[in-house]
N, C-alpha and C positions, 0 to 999 in steps of 0.2 A: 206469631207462628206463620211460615212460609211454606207452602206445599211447588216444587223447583221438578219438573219433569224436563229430563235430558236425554239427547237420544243420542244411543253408543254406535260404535261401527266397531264389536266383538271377532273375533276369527274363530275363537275358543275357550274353553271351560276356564282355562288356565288364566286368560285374560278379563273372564267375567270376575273371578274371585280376585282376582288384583283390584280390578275395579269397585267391588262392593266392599272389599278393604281398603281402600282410597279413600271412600264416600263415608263408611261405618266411623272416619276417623278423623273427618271433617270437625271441627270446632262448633255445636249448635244443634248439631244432626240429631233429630230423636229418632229416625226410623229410615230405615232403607229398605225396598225393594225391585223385582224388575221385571218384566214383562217379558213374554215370549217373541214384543215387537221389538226387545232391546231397548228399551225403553226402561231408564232407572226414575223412580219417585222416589226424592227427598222430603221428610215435613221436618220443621222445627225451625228454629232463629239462624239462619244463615246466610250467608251471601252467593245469590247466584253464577255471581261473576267468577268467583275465588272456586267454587266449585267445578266450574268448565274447566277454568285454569287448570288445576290438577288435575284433573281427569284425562285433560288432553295429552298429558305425559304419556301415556297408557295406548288411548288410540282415538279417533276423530270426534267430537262430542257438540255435540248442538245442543241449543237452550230451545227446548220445545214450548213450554208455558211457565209463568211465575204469575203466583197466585196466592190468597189469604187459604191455609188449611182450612176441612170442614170441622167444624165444632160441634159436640155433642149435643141433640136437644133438647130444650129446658123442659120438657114435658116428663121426661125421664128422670132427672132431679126432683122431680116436683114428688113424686112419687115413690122417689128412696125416702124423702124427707119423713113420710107418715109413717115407717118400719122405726120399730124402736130400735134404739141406738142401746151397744153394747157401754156398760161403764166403762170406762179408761182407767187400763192396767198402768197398775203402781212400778215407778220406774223404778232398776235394780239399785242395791246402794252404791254409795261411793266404794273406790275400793281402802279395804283397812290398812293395810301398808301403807306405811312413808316410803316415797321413793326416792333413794339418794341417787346422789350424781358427781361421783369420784372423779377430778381432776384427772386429764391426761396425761399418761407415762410419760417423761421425756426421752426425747427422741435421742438414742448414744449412737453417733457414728465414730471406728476406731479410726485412726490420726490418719492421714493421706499419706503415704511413704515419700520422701521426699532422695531423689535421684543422689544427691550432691551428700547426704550424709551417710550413706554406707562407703563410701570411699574412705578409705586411712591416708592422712595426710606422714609427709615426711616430718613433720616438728613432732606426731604423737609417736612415733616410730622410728626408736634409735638404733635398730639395726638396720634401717634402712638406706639404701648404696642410692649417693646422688652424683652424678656425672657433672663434673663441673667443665 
């Protein structure tokens, strides 16, 4: 887990939600938010680099700090621990239906008209006058 603090150069609302849609869709991202220094913080498994990268599409973007996120303290675990625990609910059944899977239609497409066979020749047509 990487905690990636970036600083934007924003104009407008318009380009801050481009931006936090940019970042929200990053590959790794658990959390985005942004400060009123413009200032976005990313946590989660991502690369900071690839992050600028795209963001700079948008508008000017610097890499402020990269850093290990903060992690929750173990003193606080220690102390869920002695609360008792609900029993673990029974998972749903399977479902009863068989589920077929019918081969696909074949595909019919009608003949391509072909230019040279709507024409009538003179050998199928005996009233027809040839100029010799």
């Amino acid at each position: 887990m990487k905690k990636v603090v970036l600083k934007l150069d924003l104009h407008d609302n318009k380009c801050r939600t481009k931006a936090m849609k940019t970042a929200s869709g990053l590959s790794g991202v658990d959390s985005v938010s942004m400060d009123k220094d413009q200032k976005l913080t990313l946590t989660g498994d991502i690369d900071p680099v690839e992050a600028a990268r795209k963001l700079r599409k948008l508008c000017h973007t610097d890499i402020v700090s990269v850093g290990p996120a903060k992690e929750e303290k173990k003193d606080d675990k220690k102390k869920d621990d002695a609360k008792p625990k609900d029993p673990p609910k029974p998972k749903d059944p399977p479902y009863p239906y068989t589920i077929v899977c019918h081969p696909p239609m074949p595909v019919y497409y009608p003949p391509v008209p072909d230019c040279y066979t709507y024409g009538k020749s003179i050998e199928e047509d005996p009233a027809g006058c040839v100029i010799c």
